[in-house]
C-alpha positions as CSV (number, residue, x, y, z in Angstrom):
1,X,-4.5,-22.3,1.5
2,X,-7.5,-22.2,4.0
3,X,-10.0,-19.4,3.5
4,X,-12.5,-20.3,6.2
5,X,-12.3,-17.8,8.8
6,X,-15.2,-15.9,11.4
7,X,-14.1,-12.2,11.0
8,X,-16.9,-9.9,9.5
9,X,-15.1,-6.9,10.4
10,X,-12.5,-6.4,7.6
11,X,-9.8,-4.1,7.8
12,X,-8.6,-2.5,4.6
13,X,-5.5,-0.7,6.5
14,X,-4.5,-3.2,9.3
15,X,-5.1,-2.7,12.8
16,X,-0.9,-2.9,13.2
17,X,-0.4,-0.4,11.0
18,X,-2.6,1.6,12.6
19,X,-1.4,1.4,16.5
20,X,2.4,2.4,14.3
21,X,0.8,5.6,14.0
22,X,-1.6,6.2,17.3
23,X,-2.5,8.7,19.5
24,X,0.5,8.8,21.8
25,X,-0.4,6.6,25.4
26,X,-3.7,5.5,23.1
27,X,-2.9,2.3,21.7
28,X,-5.8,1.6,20.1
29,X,-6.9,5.5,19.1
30,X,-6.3,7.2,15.8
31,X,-7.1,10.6,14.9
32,X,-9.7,11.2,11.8
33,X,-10.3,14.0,9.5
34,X,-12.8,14.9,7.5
35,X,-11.9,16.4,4.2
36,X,-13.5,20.0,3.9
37,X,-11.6,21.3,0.6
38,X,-9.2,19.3,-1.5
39,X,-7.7,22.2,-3.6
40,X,-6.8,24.0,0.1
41,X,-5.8,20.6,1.8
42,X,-8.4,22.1,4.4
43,X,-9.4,18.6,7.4
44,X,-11.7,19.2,9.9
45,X,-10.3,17.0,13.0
46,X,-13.8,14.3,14.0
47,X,-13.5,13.5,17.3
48,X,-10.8,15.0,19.8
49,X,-10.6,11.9,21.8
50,X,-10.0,9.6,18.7
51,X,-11.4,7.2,16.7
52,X,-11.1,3.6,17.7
53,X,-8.8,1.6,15.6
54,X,-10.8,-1.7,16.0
55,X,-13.5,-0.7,13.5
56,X,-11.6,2.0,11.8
57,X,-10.4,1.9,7.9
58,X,-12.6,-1.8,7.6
59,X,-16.0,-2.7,6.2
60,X,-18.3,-5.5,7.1
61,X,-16.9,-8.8,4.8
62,X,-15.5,-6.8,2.0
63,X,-13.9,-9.5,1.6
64,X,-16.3,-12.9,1.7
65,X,-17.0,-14.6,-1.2
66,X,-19.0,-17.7,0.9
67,X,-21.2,-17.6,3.7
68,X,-20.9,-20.9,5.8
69,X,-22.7,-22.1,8.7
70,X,-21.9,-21.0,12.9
71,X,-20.9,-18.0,11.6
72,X,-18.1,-18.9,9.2
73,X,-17.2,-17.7,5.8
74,X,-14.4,-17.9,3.0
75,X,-12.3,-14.9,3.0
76,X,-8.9,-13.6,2.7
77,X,-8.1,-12.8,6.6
78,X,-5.9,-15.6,6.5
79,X,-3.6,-14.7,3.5
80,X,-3.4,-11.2,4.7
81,X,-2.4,-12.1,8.1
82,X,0.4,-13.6,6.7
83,X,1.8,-9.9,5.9
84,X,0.3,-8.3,8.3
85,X,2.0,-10.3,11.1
86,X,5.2,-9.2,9.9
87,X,4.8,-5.4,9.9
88,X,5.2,-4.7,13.1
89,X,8.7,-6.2,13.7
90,X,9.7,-5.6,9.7
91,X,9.4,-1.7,10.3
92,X,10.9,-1.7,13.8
93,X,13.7,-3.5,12.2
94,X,14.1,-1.1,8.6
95,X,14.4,2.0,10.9
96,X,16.5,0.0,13.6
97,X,19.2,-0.9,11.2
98,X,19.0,2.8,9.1
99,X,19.8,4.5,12.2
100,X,22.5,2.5,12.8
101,X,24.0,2.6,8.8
102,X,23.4,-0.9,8.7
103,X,22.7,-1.7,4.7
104,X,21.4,-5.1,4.9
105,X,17.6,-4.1,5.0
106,X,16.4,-6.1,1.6
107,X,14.3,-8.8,3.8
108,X,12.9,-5.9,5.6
109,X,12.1,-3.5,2.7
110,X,10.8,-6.5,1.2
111,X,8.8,-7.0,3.9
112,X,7.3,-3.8,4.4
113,X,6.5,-3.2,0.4
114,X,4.8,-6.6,0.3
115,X,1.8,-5.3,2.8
116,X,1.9,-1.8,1.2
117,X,1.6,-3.0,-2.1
118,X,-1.0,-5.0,-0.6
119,X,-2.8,-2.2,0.8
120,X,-2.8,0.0,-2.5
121,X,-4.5,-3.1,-3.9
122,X,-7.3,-4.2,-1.4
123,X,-8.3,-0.4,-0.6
124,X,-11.8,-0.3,-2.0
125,X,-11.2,3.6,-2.5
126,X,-8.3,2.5,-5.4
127,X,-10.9,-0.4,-7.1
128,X,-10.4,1.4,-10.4
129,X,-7.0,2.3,-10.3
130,X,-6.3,-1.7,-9.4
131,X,-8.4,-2.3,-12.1
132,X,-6.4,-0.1,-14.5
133,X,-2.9,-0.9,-13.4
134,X,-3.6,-4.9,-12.8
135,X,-7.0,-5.5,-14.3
136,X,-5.4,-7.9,-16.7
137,X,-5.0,-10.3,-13.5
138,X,-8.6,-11.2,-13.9
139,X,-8.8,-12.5,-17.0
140,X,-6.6,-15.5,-15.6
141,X,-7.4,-18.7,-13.6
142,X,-6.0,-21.1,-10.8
143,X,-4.4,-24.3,-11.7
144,X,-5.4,-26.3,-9.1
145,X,-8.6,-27.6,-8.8
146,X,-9.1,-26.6,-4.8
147,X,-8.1,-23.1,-5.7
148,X,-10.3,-23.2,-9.0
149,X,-13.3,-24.1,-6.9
150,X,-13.3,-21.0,-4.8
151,X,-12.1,-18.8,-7.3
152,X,-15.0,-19.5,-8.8
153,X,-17.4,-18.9,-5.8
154,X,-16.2,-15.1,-6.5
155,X,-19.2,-15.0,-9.0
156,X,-21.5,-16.6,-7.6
157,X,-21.8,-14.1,-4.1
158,X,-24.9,-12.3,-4.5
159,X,-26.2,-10.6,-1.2
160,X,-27.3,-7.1,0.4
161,X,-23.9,-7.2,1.1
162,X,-22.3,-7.3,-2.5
163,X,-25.0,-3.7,-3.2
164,X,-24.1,-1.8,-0.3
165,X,-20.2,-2.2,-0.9
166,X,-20.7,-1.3,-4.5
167,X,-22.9,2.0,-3.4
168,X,-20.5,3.1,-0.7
169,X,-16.9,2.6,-3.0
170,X,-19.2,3.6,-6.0
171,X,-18.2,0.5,-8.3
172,X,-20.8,-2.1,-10.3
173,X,-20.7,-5.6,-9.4
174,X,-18.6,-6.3,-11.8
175,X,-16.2,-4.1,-10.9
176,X,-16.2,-5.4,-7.4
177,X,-16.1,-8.9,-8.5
178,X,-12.9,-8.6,-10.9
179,X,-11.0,-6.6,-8.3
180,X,-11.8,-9.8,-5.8
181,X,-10.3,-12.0,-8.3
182,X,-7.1,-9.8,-8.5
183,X,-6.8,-9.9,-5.1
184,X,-7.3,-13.7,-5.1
185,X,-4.8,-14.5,-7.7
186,X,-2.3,-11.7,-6.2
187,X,-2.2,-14.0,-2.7
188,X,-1.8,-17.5,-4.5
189,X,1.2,-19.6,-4.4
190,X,1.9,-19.5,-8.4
191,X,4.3,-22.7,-8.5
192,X,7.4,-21.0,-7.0
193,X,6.4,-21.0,-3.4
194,X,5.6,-17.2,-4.4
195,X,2.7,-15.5,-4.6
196,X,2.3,-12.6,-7.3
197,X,2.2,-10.3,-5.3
198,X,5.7,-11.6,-3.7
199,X,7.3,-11.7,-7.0
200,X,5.6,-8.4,-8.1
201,X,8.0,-6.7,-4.9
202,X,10.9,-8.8,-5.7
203,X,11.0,-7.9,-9.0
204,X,11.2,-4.2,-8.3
205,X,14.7,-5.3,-6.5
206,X,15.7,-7.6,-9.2
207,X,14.1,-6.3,-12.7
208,X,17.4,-4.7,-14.3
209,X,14.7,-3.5,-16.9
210,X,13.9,-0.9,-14.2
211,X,16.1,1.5,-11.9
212,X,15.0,1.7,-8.8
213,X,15.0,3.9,-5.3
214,X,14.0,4.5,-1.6
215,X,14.2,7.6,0.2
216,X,13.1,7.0,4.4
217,X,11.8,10.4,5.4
218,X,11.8,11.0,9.1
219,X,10.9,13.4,11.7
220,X,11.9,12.4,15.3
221,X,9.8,13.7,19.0
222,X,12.2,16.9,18.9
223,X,8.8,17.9,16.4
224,X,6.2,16.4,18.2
225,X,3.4,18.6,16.4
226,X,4.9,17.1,13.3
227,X,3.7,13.6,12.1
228,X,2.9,11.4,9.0
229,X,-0.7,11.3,8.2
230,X,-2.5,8.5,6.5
231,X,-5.0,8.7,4.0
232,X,-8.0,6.4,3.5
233,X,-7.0,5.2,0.5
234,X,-3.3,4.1,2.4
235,X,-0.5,5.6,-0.2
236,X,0.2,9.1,-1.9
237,X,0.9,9.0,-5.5
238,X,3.5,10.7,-7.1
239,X,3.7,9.9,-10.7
240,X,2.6,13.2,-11.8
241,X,5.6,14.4,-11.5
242,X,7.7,11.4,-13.1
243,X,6.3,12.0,-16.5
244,X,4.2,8.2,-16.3
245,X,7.5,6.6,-14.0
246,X,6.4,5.2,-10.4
247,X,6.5,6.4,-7.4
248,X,4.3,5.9,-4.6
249,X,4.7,6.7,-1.3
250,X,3.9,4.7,2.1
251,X,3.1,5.3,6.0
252,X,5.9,3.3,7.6
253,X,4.8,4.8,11.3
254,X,3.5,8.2,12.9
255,X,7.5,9.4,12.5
256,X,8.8,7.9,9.1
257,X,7.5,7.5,5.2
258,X,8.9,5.7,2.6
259,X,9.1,7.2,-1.3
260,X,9.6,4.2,-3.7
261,X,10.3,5.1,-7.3
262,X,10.9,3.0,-10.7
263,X,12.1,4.1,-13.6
264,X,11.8,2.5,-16.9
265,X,15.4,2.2,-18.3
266,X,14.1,1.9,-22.0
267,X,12.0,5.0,-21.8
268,X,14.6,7.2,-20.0
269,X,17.4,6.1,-22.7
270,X,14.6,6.7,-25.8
271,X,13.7,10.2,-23.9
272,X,17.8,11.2,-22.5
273,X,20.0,9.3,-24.8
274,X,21.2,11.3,-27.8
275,X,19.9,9.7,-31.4
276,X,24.1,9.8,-32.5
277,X,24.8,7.7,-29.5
278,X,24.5,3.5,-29.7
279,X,21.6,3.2,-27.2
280,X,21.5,-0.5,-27.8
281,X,25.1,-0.8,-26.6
282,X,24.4,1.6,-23.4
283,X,21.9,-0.6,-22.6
284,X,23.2,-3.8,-22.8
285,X,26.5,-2.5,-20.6
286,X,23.8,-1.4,-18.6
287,X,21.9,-4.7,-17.9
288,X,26.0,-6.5,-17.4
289,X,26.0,-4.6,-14.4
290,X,24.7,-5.9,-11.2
291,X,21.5,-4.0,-9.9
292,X,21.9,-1.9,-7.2
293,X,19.2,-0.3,-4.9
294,X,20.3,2.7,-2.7
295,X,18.5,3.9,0.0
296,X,18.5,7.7,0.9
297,X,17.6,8.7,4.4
298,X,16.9,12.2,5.4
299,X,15.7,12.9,9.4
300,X,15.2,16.1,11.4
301,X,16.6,18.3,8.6
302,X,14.8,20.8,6.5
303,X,14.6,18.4,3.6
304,X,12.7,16.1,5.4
305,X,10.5,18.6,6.8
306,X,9.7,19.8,3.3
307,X,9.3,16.4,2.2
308,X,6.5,15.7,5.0
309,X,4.5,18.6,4.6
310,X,4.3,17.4,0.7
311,X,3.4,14.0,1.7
312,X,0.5,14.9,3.8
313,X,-0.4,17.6,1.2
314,X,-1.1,14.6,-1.2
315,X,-2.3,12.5,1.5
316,X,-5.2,15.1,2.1
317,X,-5.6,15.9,-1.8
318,X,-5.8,12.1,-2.8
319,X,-7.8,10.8,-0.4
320,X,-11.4,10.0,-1.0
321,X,-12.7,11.8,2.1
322,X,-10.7,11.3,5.0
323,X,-6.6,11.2,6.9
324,X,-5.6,9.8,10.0
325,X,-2.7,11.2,12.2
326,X,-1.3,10.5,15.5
327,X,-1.7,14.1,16.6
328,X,-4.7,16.8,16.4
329,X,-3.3,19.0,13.5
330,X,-2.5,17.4,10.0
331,X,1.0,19.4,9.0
332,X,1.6,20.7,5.7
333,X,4.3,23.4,5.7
């Protein structure tokens, strides 16, 4: 895996991602607002003309770990690119093949999830929340020596650069640097021809030690003042209400979202399962069975209208201090 690259301008939330949920006949404009009261979900809309997505949701090498000479440096531009590239046609494709009750969407949810997952880990808003989920990550090393030798350059970074990215996400250095190394061993090839982080998304398909499902929330043009906000820390979190269970939800463009929830079979049979009742048995029958993931889909219904105001209720809660939407006014109900 190469790491040299020239880009200094970093995006957090990729500039794809963003033109899937642009001001309409502005490819390259977004809509930003300010936060003014979290417990109201009041936004004050920035700019009515947009914000440019070229320098939007990025931060000058967040990312870098080695300055090199003509400009050059050691980053991770290349290993997100290889999601990133993907997104685009991955999401076109999921909602293509819903609309048309096609069920063979696995490559494409699998797809999609990989950069979202991706982007609830290399937000600088969630640095402590990566830390506490996947801090563990850190304490582990690369094999091979190529890889060991720039993991280690992690450490040694010490710049202007390293301070004012630590004062604007409010982390230490420390924190900074162990979150750069969970990034770094989340992108690696681990032995499989896997990454972590590919296995991490596969596993939420595969793990019969969890249940797991989707529900694709749309809204089509027929609401045009309706659309799917995105906050600056690029998910919602909804495990507040799952009693410690996941479920996040993503942006999949300015008309659809995606709720992804995982339940712990062991902790729902400890919790639901009747003391009289062989819970050992009901779980191995359970595990004999082949896993299963269904997808829900609710469009242009009430449902789905209630489901979108709540999503961009907890967009605007959660975020640190600013959403992004395709249109002027952020709905929530």
């Amino acid at each position: 895996m190469s790491f040299i690259d020239a880009t200094k301008n970093q995006h957090y939330v990729s500039q794809v991602e963003q033109r899937l949920n642009s001001i309409s006949g502005a490819g390259r404009k977004i809509y930003t607002f300010a936060l003014k009261d979290r417990e109201t979900c009041t936004v004050e809309l920035e700019d009515p003309k947009g914000t440019g997505i070229t320098s939007n949701l990025s931060f000058t090498d967040l990312y870098t770990f080695e300055f090199l000479d003509e400009g050059k440096r050691k980053n991770y531009e290349h290993a997100f690119g290889k999601y990133e590239e993907k997104i685009g046609i991955a999401t076109s494709s999921l909602l293509d093949k819903i609309k048309a009750n096609d069920e063979d969407i696995i490559e494409e949810l699998n797809d999609v999830l990989r950069l979202k997952f991706l982007n609830f880990i290399r937000n600088p808003y969630n640095i402590i929340k990566v830390l506490n989920s996947i801090g563990v990550l850190a304490d582990h090393k690369p094999v091979k020596n190529e890889l060991l030798e720039d993991y280690r350059l992690l450490e040694q970074r010490d710049d202007d650069g390293i301070q004012r990215i630590c004062q604007v996400f409010g982390v230490t250095r420390e924190q900074y640097l162990r979150w750069m190394k969970v990034i770094f061993l989340s992108l690696i090839d681990i032995g499989n021809g896997e990454t972590i982080l590919e296995n991490l998304v596969s596993d939420l398909f595969e793990n019969k030690e969890f249940a797991t499902a989707c529900t694709i929330y749309g809204i089509s043009d027929t609401y045009s003042d309706k659309r799917v906000a995105i906050s600056d820390r690029s998910y919602v979190d909804y495990s507040e209400i799952t009693d410690g269970d996941l479920m996040m939800a993503f942006n999949l463009n300015a008309n659809y979202f995606i709720k992804f929830a995982l339940l712990d079979v062991n902790r729902f049979m400890d919790k639901y399962i009747h003391e009289s009742m062989d819970k050992e048995k009901i779980k191995l029958t359970f595990l004999s069975l082949q896993k299963t993931v269904k997808i829900y889909v609710q469009e242009d219904n009430d449902e789905a209208l209630a489901a979108l105001a709540n999503y961009n209720q907890h967009a605007v809660y959660q975020c640190h201090s600013k959403v992004f939407c395709s249109v002027r006014d952020i709905y929530i109900g």
